[in-house]
mmCIF file of the N, C-alpha and C atoms, coordinates in Angstrom:
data_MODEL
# 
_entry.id   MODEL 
# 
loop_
_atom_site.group_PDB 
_atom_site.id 
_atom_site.type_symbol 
_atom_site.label_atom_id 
_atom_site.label_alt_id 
_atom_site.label_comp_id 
_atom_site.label_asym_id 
_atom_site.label_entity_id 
_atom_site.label_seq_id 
_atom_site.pdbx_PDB_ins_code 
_atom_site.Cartn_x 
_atom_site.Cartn_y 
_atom_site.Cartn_z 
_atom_site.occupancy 
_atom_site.B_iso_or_equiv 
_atom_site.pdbx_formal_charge 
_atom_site.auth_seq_id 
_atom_site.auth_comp_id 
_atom_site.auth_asym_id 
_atom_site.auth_atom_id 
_atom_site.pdbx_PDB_model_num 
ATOM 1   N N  . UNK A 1 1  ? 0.849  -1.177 0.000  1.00 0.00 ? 1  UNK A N  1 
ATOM 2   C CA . UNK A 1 1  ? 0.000  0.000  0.000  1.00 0.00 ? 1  UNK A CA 1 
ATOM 3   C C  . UNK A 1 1  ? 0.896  1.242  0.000  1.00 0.00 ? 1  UNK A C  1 
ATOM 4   N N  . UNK A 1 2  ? 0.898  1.682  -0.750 1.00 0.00 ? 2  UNK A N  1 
ATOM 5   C CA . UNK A 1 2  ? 1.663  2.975  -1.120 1.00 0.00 ? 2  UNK A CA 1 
ATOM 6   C C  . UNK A 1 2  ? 0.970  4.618  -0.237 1.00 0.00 ? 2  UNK A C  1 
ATOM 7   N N  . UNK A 1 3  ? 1.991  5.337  -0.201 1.00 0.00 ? 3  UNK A N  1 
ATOM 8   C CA . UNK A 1 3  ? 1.528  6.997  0.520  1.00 0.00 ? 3  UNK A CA 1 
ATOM 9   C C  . UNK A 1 3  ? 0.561  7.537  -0.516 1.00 0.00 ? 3  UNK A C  1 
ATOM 10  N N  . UNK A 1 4  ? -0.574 8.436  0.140  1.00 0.00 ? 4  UNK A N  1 
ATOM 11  C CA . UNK A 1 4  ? -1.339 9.064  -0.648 1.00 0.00 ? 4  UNK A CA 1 
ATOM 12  C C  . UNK A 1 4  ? -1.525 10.218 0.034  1.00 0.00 ? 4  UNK A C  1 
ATOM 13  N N  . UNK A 1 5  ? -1.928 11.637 -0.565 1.00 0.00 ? 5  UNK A N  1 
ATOM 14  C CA . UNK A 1 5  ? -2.469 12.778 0.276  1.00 0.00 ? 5  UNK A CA 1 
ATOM 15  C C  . UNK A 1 5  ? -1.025 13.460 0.226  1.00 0.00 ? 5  UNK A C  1 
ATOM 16  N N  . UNK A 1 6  ? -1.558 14.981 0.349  1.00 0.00 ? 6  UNK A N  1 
ATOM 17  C CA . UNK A 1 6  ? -0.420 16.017 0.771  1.00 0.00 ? 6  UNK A CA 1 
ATOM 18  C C  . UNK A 1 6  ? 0.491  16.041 1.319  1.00 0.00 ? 6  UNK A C  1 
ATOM 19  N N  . UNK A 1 7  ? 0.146  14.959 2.699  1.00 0.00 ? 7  UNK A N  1 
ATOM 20  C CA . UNK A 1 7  ? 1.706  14.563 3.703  1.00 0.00 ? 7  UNK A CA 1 
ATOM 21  C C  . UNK A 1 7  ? 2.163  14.049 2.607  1.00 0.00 ? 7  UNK A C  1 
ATOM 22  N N  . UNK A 1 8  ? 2.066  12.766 2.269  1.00 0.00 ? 8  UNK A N  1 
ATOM 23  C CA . UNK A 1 8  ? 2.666  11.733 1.539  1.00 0.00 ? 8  UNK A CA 1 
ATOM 24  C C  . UNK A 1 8  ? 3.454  12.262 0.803  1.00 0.00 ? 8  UNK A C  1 
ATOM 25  N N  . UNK A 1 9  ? 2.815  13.473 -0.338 1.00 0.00 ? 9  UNK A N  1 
ATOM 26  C CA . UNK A 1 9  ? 3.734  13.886 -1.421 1.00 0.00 ? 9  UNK A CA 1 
ATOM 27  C C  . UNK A 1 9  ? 4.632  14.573 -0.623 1.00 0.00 ? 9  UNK A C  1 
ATOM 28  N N  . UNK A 1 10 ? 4.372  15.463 0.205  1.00 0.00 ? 10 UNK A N  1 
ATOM 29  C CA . UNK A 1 10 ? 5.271  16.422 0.598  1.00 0.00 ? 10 UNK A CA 1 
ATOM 30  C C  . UNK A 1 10 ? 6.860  15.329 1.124  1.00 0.00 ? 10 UNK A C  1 
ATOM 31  N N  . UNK A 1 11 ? 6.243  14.199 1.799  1.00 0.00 ? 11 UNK A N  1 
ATOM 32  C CA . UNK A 1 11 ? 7.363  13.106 2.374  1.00 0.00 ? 11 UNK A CA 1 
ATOM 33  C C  . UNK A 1 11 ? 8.243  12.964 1.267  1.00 0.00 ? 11 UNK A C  1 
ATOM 34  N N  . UNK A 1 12 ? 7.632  12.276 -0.134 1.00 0.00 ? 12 UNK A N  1 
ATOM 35  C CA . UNK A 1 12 ? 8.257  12.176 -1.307 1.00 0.00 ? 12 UNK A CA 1 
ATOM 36  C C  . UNK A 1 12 ? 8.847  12.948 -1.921 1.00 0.00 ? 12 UNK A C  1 
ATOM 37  N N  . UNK A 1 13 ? 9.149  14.467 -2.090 1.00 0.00 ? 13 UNK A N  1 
ATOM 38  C CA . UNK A 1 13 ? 9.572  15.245 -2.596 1.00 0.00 ? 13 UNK A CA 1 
ATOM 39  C C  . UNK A 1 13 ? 10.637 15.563 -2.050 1.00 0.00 ? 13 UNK A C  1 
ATOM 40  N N  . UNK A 1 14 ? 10.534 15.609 -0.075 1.00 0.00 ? 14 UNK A N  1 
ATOM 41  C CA . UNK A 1 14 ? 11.777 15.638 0.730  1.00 0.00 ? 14 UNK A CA 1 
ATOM 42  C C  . UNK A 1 14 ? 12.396 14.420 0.778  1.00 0.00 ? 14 UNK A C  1 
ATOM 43  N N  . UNK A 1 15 ? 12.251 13.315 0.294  1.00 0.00 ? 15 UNK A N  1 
ATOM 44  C CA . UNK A 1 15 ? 12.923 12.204 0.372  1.00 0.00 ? 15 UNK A CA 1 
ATOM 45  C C  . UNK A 1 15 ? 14.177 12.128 -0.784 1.00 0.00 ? 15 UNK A C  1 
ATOM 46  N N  . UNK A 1 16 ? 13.331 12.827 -1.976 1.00 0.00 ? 16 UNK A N  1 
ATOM 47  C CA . UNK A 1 16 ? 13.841 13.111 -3.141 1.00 0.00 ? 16 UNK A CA 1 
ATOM 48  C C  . UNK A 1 16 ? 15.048 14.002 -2.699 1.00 0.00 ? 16 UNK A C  1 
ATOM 49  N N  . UNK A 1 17 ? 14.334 15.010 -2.461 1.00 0.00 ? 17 UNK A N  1 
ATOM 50  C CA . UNK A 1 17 ? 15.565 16.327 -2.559 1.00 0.00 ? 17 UNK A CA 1 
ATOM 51  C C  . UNK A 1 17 ? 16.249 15.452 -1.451 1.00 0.00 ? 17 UNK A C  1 
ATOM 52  N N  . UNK A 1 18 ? 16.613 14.768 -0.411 1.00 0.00 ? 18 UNK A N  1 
ATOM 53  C CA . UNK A 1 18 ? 17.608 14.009 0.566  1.00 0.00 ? 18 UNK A CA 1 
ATOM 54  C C  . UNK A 1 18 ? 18.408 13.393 -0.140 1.00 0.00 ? 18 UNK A C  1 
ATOM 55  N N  . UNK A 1 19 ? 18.422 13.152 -1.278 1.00 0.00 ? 19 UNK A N  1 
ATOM 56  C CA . UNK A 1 19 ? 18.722 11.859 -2.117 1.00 0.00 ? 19 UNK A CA 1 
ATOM 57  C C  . UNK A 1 19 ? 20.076 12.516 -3.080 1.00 0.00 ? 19 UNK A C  1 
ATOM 58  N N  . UNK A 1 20 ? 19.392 13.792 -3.630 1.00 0.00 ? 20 UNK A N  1 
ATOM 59  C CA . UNK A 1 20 ? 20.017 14.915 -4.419 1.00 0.00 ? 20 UNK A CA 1 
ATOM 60  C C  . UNK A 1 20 ? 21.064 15.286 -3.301 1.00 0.00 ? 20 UNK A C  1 
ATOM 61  N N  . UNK A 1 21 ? 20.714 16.201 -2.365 1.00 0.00 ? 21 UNK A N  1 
ATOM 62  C CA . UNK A 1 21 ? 21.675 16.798 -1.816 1.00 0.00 ? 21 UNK A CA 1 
ATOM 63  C C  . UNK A 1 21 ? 23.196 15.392 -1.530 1.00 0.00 ? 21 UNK A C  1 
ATOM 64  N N  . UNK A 1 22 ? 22.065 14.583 -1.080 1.00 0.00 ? 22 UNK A N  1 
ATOM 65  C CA . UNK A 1 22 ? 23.652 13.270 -0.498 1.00 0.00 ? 22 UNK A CA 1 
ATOM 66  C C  . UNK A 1 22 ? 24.453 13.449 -2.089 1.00 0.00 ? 22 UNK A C  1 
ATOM 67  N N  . UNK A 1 23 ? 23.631 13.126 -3.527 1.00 0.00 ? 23 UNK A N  1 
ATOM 68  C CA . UNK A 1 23 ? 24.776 12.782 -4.759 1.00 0.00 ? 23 UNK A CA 1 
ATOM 69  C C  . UNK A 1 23 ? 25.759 13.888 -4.650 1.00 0.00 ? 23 UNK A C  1 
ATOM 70  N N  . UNK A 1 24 ? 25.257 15.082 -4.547 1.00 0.00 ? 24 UNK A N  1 
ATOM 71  C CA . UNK A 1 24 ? 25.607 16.040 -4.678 1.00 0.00 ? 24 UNK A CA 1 
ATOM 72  C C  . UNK A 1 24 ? 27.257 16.311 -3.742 1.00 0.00 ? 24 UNK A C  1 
ATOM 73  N N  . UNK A 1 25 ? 27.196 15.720 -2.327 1.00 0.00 ? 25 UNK A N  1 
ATOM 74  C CA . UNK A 1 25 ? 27.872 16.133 -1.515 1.00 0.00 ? 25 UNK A CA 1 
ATOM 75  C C  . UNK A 1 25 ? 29.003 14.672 -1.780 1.00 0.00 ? 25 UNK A C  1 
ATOM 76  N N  . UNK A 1 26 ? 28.459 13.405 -1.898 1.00 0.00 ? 26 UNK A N  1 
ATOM 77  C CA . UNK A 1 26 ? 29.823 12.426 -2.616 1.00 0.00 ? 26 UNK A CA 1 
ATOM 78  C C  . UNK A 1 26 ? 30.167 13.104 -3.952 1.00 0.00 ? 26 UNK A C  1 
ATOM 79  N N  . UNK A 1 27 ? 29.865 13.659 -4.752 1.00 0.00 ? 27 UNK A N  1 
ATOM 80  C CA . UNK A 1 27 ? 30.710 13.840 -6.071 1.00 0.00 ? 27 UNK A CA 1 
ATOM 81  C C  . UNK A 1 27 ? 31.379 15.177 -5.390 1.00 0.00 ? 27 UNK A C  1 
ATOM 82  N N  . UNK A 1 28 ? 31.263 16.151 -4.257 1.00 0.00 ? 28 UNK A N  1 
ATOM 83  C CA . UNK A 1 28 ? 31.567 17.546 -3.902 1.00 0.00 ? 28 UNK A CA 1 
ATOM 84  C C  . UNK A 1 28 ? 33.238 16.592 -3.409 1.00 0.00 ? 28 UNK A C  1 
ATOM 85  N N  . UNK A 1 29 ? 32.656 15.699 -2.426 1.00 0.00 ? 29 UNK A N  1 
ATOM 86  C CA . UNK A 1 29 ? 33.897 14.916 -1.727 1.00 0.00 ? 29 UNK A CA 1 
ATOM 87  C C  . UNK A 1 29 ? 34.571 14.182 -2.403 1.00 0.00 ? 29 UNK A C  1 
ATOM 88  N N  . UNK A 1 30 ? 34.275 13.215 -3.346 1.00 0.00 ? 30 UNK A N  1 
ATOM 89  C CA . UNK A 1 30 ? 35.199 12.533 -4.634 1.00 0.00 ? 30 UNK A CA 1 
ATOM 90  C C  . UNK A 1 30 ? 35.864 13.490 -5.546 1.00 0.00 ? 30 UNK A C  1 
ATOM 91  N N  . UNK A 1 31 ? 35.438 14.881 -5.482 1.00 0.00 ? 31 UNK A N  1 
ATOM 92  C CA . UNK A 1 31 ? 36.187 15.442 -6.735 1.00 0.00 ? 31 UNK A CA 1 
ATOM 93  C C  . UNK A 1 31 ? 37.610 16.094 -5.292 1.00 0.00 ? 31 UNK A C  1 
ATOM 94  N N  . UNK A 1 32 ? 37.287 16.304 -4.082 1.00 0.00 ? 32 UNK A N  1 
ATOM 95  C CA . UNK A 1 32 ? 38.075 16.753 -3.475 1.00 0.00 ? 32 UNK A CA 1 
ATOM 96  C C  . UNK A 1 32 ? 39.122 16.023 -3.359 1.00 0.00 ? 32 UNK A C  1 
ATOM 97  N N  . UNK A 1 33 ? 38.777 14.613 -2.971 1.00 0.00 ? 33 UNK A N  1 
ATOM 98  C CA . UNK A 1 33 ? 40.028 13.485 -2.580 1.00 0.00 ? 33 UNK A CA 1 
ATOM 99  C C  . UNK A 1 33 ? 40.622 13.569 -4.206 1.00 0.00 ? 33 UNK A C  1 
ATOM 100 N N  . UNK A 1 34 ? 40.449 13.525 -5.236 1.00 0.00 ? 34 UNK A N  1 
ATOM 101 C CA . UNK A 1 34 ? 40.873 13.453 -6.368 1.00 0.00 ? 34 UNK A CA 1 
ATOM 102 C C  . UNK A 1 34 ? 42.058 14.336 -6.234 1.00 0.00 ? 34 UNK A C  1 
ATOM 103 N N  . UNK A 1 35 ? 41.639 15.985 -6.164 1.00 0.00 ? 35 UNK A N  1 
ATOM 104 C CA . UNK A 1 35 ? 42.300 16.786 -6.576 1.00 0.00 ? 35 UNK A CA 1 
ATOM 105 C C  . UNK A 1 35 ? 43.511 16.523 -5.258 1.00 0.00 ? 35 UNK A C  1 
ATOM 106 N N  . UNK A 1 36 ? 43.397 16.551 -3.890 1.00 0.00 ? 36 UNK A N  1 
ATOM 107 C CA . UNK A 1 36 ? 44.265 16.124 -3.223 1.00 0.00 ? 36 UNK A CA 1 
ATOM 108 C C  . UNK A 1 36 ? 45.277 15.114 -3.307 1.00 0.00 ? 36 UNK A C  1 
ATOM 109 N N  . UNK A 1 37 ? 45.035 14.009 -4.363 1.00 0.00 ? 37 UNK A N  1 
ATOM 110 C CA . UNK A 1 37 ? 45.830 12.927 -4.721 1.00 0.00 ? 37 UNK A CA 1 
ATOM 111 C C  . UNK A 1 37 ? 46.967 14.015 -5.489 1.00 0.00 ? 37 UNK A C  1 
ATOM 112 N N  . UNK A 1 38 ? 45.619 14.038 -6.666 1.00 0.00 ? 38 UNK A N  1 
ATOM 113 C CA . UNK A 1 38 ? 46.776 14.706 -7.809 1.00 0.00 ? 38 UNK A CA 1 
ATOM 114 C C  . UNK A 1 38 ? 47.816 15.903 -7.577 1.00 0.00 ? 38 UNK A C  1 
ATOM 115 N N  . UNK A 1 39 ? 47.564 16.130 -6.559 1.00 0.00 ? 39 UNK A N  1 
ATOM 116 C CA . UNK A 1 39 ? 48.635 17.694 -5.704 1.00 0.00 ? 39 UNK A CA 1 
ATOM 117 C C  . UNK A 1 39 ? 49.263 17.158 -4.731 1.00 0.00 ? 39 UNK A C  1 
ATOM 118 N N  . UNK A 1 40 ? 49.391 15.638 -4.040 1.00 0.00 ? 40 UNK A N  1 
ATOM 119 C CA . UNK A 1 40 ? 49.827 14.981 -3.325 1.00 0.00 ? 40 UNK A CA 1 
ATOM 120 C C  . UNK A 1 40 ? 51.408 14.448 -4.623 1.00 0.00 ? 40 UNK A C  1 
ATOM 121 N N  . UNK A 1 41 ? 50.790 14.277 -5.478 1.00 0.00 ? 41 UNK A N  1 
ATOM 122 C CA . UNK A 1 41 ? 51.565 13.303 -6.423 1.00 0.00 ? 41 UNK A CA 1 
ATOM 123 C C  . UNK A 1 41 ? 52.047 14.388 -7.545 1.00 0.00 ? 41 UNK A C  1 
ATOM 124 N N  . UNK A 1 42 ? 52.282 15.421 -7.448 1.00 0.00 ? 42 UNK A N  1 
ATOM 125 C CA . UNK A 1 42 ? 52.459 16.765 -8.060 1.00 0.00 ? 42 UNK A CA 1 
ATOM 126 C C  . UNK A 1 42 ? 53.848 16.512 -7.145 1.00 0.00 ? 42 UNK A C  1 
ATOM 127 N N  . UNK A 1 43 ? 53.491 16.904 -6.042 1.00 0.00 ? 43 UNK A N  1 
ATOM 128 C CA . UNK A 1 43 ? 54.863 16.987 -4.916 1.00 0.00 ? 43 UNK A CA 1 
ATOM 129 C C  . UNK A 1 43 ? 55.477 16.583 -4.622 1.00 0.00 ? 43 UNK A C  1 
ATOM 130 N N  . UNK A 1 44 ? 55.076 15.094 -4.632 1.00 0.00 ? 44 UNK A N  1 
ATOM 131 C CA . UNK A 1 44 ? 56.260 14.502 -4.615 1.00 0.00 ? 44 UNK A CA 1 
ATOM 132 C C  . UNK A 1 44 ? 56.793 14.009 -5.618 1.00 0.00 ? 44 UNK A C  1 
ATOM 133 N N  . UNK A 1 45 ? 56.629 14.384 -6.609 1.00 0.00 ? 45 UNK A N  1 
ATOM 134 C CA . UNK A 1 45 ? 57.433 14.215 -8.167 1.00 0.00 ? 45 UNK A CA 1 
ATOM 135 C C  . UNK A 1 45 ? 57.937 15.342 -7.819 1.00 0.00 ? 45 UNK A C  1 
ATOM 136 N N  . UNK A 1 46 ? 57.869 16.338 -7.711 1.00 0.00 ? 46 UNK A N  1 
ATOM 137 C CA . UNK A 1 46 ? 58.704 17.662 -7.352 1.00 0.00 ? 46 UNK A CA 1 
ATOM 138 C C  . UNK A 1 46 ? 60.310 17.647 -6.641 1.00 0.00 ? 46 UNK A C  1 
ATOM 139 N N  . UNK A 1 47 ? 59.474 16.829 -5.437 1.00 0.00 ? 47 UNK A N  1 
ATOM 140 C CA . UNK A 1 47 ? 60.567 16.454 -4.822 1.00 0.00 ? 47 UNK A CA 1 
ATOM 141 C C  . UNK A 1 47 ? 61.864 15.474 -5.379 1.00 0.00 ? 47 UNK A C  1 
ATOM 142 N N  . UNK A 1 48 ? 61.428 14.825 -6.032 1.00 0.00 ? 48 UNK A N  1 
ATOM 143 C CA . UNK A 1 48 ? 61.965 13.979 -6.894 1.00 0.00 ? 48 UNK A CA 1 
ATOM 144 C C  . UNK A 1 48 ? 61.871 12.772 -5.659 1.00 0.00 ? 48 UNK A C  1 
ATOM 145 N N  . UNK A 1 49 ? 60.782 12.094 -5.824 1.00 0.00 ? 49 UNK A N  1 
ATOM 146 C CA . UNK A 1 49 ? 59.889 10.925 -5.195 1.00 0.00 ? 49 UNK A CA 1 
ATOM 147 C C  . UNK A 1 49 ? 59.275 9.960  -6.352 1.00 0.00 ? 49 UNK A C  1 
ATOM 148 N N  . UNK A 1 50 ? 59.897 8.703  -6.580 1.00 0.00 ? 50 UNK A N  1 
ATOM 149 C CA . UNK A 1 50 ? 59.299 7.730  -7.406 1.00 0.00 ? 50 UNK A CA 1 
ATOM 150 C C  . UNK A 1 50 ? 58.249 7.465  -6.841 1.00 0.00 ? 50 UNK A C  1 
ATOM 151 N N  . UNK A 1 51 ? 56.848 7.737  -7.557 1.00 0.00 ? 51 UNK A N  1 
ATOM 152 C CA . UNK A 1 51 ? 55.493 7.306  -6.825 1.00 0.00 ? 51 UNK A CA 1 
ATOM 153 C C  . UNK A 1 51 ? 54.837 6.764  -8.072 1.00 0.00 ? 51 UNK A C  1 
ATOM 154 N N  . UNK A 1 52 ? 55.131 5.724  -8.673 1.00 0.00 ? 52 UNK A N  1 
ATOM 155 C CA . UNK A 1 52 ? 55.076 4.746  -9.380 1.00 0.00 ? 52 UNK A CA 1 
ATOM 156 C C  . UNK A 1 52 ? 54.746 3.509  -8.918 1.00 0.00 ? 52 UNK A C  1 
# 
């Protein structure tokens, strides 16, 4: 038996947008650890560090 009525939708719409904000905040945090690798591994090639 599924939600019906104004609560219901209103539940569904905030369930939705819960759903969005979370993708939103792993791709915010995956693009961060990314760029931290690649400036991790910037430096120490700099240094002259085999990170191979």
């Amino acid at each position: 038996m599924g939600f019906t009525g104004k609560k219901a939708t209103l539940w569904k719409v905030n369930f939705v947008n819960a759903f969005v904000k979370m993708e939103k905040t792993i791709i915010r945090l995956a693009h961060q650890i990314k760029r931290r690798g690649e400036l991790e591994w910037q430096e120490a090639r700099r240094k002259g560090i085999n990170v191979n």
